[in-house]
C-alpha positions in Angstrom: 5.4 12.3 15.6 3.6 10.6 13.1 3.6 7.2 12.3 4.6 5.5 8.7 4.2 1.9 8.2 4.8 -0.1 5.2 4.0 -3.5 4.1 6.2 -5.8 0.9 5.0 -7.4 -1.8 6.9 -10.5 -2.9 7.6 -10.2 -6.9 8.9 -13.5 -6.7 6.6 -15.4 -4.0 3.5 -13.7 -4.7 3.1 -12.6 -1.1 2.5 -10.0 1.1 4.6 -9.5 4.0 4.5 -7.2 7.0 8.0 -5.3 7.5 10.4 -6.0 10.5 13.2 -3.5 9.6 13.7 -1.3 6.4 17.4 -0.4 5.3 17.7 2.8 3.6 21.1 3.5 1.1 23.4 6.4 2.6 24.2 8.3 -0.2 20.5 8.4 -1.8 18.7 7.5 1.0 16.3 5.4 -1.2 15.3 2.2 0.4 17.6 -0.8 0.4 17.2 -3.8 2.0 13.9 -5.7 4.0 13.6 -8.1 6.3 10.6 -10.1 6.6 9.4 -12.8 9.0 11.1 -16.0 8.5 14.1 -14.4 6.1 17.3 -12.7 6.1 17.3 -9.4 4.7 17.1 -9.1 1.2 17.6 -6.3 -1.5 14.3 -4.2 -2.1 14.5 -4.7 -5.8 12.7 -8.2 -4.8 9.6 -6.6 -3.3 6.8 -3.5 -4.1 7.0 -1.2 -1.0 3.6 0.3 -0.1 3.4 2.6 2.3 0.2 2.9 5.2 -2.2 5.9 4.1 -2.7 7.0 8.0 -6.4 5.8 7.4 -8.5 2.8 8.2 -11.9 1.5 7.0 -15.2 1.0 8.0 -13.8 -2.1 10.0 -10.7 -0.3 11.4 -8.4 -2.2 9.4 -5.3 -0.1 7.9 -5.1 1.2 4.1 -1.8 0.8 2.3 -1.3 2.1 -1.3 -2.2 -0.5 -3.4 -5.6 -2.0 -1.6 -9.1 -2.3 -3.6 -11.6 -0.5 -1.2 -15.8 -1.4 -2.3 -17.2 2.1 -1.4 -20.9 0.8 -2.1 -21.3 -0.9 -5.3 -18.1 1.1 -6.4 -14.6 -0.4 -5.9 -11.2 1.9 -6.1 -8.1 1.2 -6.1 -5.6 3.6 -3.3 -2.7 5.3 -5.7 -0.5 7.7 -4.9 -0.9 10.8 -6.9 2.4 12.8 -7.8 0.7 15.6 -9.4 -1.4 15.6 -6.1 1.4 14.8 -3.4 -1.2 12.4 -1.4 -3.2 9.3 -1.4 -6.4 9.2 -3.8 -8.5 6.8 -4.6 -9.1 5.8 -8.7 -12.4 4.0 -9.5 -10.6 1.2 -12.2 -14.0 1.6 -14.4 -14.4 5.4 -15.1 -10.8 6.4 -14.2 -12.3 9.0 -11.9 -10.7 9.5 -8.2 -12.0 10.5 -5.0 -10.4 11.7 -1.9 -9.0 9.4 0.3 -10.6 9.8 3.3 -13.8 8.4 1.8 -12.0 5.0 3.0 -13.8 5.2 6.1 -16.8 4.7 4.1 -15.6 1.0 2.6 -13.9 -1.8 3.4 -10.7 -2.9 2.0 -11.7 -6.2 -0.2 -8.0 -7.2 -1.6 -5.0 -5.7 -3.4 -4.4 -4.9 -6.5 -1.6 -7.9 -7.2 -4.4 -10.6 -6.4 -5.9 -11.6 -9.4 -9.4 -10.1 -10.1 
């Protein structure tokens, strides 16, 4: 079976968080409620989910939607792509993507919530 993983942004601390346990609404089935490290749960409205891409980088560290990758002198951002149904990375410069396995070939320098 495979594996998904996620990991919270914190609208209100400016923090990310790795997830304990992830409530999802009966009726919709749309996420609900988190629970972090340290905290009770609280509703999802208070955090971004991002979900793990399956892939690592060049270090082996995992890439969730939402990192800053530096592929060379090149740095993209990992979106999710709708139109696509997948993971893709979108140079921020040319607005030009790339296929997200080329993560293996970088290193993940941030996320796009830090300021740059």
């Amino acid at each position: 079976m495979k594996t998904t993983k996620y990991r919270v942004w914190d609208k209100v601390r400016k923090k990310m968080f790795n997830i304990l346990a992830l409530t999802f609404d009966t009726q919709s089935q749309a996420p609900f409620a988190v629970s972090v490290l340290g905290r009770s749960w609280e509703p999802i409205a208070k955090f971004e989910l991002l979900q793990w891409t399956g892939l690592s980088d060049q270090e082996s560290k995992d890439v969730y939607e939402g990192d800053l990758i530096k592929i060379g002198s090149s740095y993209y951002e990992v979106i999710w792509s709708d139109n696509e149904a997948s993971f893709q990375l979108k140079d921020n410069t040319l607005q030009q993507k790339a296929p997200i396995q080329e993560v293996s070939k970088g290193k993940v320098v941030g996320h796009r919530f830090e300021d740059r």
